[in-house]
C-alpha positions as CSV (number, residue, x, y, z in Angstrom):
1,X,11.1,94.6,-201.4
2,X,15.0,95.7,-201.5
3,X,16.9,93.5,-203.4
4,X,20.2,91.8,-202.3
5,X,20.8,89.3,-204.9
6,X,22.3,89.3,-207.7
7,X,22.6,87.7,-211.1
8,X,26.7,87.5,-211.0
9,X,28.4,84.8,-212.2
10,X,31.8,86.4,-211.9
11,X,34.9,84.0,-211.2
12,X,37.5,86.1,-212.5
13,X,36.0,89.6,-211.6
14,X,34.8,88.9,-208.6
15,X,34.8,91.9,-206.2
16,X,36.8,90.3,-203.8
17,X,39.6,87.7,-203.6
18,X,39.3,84.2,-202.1
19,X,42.2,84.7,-199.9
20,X,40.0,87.4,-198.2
21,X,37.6,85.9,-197.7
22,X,35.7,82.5,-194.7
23,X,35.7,79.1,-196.9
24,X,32.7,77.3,-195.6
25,X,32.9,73.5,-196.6
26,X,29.9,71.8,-197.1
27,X,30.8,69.3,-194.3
28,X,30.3,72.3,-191.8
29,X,27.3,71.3,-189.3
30,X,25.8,74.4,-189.1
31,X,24.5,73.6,-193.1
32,X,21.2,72.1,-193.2
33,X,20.7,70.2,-196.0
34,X,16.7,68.7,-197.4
35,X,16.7,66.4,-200.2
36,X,18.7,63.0,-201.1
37,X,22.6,64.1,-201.0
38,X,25.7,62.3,-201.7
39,X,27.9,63.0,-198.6
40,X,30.4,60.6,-199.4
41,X,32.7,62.9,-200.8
42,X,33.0,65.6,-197.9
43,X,34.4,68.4,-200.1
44,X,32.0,68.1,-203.3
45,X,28.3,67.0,-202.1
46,X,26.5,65.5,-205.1
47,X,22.1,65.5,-205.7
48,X,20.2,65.2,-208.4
49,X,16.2,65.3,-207.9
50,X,14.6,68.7,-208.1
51,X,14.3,71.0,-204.6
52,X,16.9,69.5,-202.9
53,X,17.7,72.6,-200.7
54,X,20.8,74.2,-198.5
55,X,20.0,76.3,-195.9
56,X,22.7,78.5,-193.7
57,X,22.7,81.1,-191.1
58,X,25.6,83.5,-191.8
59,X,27.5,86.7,-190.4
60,X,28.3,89.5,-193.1
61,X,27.0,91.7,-195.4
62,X,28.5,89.3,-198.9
63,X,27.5,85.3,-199.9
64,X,28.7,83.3,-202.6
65,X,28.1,79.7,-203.4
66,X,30.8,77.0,-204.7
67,X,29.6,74.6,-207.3
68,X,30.2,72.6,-209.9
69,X,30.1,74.1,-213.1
70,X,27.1,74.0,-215.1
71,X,25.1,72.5,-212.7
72,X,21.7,74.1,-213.0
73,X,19.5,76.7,-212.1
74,X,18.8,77.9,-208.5
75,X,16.2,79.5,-206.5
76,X,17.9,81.9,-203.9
77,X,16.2,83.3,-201.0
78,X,17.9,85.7,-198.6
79,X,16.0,86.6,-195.3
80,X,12.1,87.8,-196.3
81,X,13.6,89.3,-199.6
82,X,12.3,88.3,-203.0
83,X,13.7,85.0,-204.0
84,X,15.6,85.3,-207.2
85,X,16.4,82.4,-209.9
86,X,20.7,82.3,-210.5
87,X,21.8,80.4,-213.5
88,X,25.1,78.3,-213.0
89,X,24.8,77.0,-216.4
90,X,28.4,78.4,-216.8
91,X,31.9,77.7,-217.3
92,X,32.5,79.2,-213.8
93,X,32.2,77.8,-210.6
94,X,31.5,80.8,-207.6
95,X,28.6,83.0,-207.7
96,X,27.4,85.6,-205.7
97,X,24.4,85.3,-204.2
98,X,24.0,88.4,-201.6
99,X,25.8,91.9,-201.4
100,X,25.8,94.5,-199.5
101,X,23.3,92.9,-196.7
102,X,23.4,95.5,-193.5
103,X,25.3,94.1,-190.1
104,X,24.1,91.3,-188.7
105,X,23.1,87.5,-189.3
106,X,21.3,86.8,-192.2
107,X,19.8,83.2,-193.4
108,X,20.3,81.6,-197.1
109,X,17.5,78.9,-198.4
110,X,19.2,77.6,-201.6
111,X,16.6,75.5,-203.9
112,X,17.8,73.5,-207.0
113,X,14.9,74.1,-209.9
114,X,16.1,71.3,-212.2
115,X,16.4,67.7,-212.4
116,X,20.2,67.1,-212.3
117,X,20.2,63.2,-213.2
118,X,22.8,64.0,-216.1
119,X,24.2,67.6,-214.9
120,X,25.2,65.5,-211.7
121,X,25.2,68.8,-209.8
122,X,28.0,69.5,-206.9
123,X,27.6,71.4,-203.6
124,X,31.2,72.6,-203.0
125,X,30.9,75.5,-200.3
126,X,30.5,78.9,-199.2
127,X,32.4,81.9,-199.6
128,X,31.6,84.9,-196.8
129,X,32.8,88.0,-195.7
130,X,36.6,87.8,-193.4
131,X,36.7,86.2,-190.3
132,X,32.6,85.8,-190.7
133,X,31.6,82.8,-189.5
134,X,28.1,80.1,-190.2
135,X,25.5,80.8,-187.1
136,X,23.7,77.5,-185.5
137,X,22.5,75.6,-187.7
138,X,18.9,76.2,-189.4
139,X,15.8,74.6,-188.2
140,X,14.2,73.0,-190.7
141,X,10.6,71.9,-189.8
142,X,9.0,69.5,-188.0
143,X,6.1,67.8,-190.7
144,X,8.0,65.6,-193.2
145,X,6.5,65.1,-196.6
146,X,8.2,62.7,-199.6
147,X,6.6,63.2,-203.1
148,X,7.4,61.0,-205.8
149,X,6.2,61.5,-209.1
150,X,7.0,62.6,-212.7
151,X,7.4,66.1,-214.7
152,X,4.2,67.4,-213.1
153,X,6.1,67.0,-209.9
154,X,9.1,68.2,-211.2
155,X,7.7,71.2,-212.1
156,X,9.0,70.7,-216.2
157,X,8.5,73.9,-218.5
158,X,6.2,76.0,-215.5
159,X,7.8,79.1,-216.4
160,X,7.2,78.5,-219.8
161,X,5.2,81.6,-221.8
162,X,3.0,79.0,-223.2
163,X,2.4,75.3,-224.4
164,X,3.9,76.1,-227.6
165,X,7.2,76.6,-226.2
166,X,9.4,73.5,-225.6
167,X,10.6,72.4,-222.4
168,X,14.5,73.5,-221.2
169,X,16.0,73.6,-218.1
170,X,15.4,77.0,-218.5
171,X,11.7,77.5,-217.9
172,X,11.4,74.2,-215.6
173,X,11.3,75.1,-211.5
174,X,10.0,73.0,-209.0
175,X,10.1,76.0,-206.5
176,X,6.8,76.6,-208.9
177,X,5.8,73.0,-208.4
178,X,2.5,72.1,-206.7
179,X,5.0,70.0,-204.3
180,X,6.8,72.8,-203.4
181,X,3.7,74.9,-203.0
182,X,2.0,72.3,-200.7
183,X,5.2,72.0,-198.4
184,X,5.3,75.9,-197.9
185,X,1.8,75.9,-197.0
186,X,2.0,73.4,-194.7
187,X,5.3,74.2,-192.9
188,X,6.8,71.2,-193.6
189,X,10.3,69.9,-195.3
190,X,9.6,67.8,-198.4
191,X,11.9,65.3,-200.3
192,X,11.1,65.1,-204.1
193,X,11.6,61.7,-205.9
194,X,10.5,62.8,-209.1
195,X,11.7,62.8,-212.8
196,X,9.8,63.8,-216.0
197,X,8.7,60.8,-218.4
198,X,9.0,58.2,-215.6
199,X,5.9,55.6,-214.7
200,X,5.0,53.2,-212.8
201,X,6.1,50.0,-214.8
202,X,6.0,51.9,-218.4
203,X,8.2,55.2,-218.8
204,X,6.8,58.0,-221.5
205,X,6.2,56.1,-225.0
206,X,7.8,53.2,-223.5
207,X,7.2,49.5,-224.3
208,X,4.2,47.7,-224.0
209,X,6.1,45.4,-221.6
210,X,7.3,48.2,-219.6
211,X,10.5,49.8,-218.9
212,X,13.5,48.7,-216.4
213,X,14.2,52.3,-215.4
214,X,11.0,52.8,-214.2
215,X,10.5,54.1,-210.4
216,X,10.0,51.0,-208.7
217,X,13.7,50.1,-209.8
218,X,15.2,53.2,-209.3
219,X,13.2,54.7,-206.2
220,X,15.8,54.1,-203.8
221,X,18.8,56.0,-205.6
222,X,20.5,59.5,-205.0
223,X,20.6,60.0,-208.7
224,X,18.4,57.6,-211.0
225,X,21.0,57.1,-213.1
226,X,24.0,55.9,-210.7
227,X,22.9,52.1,-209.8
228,X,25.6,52.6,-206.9
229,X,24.0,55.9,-205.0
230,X,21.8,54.2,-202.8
231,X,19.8,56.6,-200.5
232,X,19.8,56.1,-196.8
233,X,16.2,56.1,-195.9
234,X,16.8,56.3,-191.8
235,X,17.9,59.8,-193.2
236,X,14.1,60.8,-193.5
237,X,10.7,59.3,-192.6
238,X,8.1,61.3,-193.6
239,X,4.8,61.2,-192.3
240,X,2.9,61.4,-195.4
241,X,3.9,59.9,-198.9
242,X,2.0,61.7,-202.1
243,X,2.5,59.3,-205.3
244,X,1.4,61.4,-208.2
245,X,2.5,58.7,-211.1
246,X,0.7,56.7,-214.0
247,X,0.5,59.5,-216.5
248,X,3.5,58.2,-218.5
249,X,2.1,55.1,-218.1
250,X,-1.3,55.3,-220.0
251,X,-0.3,58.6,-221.6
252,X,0.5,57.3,-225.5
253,X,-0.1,53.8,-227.5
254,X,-1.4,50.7,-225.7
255,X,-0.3,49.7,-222.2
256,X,-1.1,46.8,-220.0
257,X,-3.9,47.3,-216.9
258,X,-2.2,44.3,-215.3
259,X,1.4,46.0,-215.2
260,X,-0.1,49.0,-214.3
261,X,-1.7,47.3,-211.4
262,X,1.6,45.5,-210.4
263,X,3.8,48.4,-210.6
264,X,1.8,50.6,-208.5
265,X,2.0,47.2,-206.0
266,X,5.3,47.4,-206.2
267,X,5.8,50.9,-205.6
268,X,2.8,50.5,-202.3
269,X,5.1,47.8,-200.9
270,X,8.6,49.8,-201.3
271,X,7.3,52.7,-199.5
272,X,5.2,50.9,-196.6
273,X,8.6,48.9,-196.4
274,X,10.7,52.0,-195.5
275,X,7.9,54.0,-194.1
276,X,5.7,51.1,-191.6
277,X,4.3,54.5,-190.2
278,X,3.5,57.1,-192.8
279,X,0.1,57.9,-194.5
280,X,0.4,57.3,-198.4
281,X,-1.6,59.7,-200.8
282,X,-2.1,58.5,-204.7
283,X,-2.5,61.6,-205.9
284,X,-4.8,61.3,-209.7
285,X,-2.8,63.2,-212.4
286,X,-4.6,66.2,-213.9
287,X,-3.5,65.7,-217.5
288,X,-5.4,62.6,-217.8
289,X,-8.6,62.1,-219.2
290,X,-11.3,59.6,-220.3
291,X,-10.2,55.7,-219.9
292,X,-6.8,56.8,-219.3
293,X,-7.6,58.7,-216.4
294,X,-9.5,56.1,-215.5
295,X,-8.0,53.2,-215.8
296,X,-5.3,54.4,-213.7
297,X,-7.1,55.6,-210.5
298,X,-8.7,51.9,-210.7
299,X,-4.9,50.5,-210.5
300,X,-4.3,52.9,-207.6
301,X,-7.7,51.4,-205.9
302,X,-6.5,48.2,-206.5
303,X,-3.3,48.8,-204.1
304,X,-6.0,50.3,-201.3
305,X,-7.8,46.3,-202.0
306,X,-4.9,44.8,-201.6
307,X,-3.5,46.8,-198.3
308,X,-6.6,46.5,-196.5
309,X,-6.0,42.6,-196.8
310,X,-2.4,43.0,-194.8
311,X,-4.6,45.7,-192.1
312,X,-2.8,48.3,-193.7
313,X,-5.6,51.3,-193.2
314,X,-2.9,54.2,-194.1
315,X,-3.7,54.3,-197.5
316,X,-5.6,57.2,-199.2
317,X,-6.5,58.7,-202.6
318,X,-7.0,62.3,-203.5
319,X,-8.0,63.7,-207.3
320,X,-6.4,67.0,-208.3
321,X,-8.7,68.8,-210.4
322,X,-8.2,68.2,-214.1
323,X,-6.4,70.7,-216.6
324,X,-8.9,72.0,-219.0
325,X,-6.8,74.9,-220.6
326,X,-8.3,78.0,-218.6
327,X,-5.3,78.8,-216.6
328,X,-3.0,78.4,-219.4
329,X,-0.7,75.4,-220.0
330,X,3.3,75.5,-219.1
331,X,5.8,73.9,-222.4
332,X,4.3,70.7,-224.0
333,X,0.9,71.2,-222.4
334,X,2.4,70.8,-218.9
335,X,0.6,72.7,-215.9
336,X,1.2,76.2,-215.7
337,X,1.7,78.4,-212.8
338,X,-1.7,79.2,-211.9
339,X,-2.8,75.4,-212.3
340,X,0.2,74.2,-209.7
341,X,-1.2,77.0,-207.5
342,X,-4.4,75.7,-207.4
343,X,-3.0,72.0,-207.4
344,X,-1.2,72.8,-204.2
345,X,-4.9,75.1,-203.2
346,X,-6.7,71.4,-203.3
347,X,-4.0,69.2,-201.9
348,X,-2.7,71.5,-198.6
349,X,-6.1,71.1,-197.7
350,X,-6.4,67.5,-198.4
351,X,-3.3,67.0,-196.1
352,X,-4.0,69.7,-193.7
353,X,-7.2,67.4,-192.7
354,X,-6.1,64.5,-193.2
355,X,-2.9,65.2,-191.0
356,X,-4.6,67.2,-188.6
357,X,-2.1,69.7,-189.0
């Protein structure tokens, strides 16, 4: 396939001037926007979880996107070309993301790979070709999926070459992840509430006690670590909730069955709060092993117990099969490619039937 994108990060060498060219805010209509955003200022939207996604329709053979510096890594797909990864770990702050497209309209799927919780990534427009203008807006799918989860959701260190290699922002992508996998397969739009270390009631090596930062407290955020960003969940109801968390929990030193038991209730209520409707999927984590592994897929069972006392009948459990080291590891012993690739395999499926889609 031809490619039109490029790696440029040019601000002062760009091959055109700003005067010359559209200004597309990011308050513009015609932008579709999936993920948790932060519209509150117009001119600079604000996200932070992994695949939170811009989509656009333009006129014009030239694209560039406005942001704010050093905000990430991003997975740009132009029309049915090969999707390439832009850095904008950078000083600069306009990058061109298509050239030289032939005449006509052409549509832009913009996915952020990292998690942005202290990048505190900006959206701050477009730049296209003169008196060019944004098409209607893009559809973006029917099915709704949320995932919440930890780094295996995030997608940490998939590109890495091995598990030898420590995790950056770098070689983590969640357009690799088995969440973004499973929503392509599926023809759905996906929201990812995920960050890497995070548990239940106990965060990665936390205390024995737990942690305060841990999902339950911070699950209804924009960015986990701005108290203030509260999401607007009338924004998106999904129809199906997949809860892939507990590895951080029982991952390292002791940790208490009882809390485990009580944050995963927590978490059960929180989401049947917001979504009266939707199916919700605890999804087993495929690093686990042994009492670990199961010790927390009794916890998730005890929520399915305690739902069925309330007539709640929407709740369902799936096990990913476990990582055993024959399709390679990603950094720190995380899931490779391959692995997320078969995660997303087993879990499509799981949905697919379960959905009846």
């Amino acid at each position: 396939m031809k490619r039109y994108l490029w790696f440029l990060s040019m601000f002062l060498s760009l091959p055109f001037s700003m005067n010359s060219q559209t200004f597309i805010s990011p308050s513009d209509p015609k932008i579709s926007y999936m993920g948790r955003f932060d519209f509150s200022t117009p001119e600079r939207v604000s996200f932070a979880f992994p695949g939170s996604q811009i989509q656009a329709l333009f006129e014009g053979s030239t694209l560039a996107i406005i942001v704010k510096p050093e905000s990430g890594y991003f997975m740009v797909e132009i029309d049915e070309n090969e999707p390439v990864k832009v850095n904008t770990m950078k000083p600069d702050s306009i990058y061109i993301i298509a050239q030289s497209l032939p005449k006509g309209v052409h549509k832009a799927v913009i996915t952020y790979c990292n998690e942005g919780l202290y990048m505190e990534p900006e959206f701050r427009g477009f730049l296209i070709d003169e008196k060019k203008k944004l098409r209607k807006k893009a559809v973006l799918p029917e099915r709704k999926i949320e995932f919440i989860g930890n780094s295996i959701t995030c997608g940490f260190g998939v590109e890495a070459a091995s598990e030898n290699e420590k995790f950056s922002d770098a070689n983590s992508n969640f357009f690799y992840s088995y969440a973004f996998l499973t929503a392509r397969k599926l023809n759905a739009q996906y929201i990812a509430t995920a960050r890497s270390g995070i548990g239940v009631y106990r965060n990665y090596d936390g205390p024995l006690t737990g942690n305060l930062n841990c999902m339950p407290n911070v699950y209804e955020r924009i960015n986990i670590e701005k108290e203030n960003q509260k999401w607007d969940f009338t924004q998106y109801i999904p129809d199906v909730v997949c809860i892939n968390l507990g590895t951080n929990d029982v991952s390292t030193g002791d940790y208490d069955y009882e809390l485990l038991c009580k944050g995963y209730s927590r978490l059960y209520k929180m989401v049947r709060g917001y979504y009266p409707k939707a199916k919700i999927v605890f999804v087993s984590s495929p690093m686990l092993s042994g009492k670990r592994l199961n010790d927390s897929k009794r916890a998730m069972k005890s929520v399915g117990n305690e739902a069925k006392k309330v007539s709640d009948n929407e709740i369902y459990f799936f096990d990913l099969t476990l990582m055993d080291g024959s399709l390679g590891y990603g950094a720190d012993y995380h899931p490779s490619k391959k692995q997320h690739e078969l995660m997303a395999d087993e879990l499509s499926e799981f949905l697919k039937k379960l959905m009846k889609w």
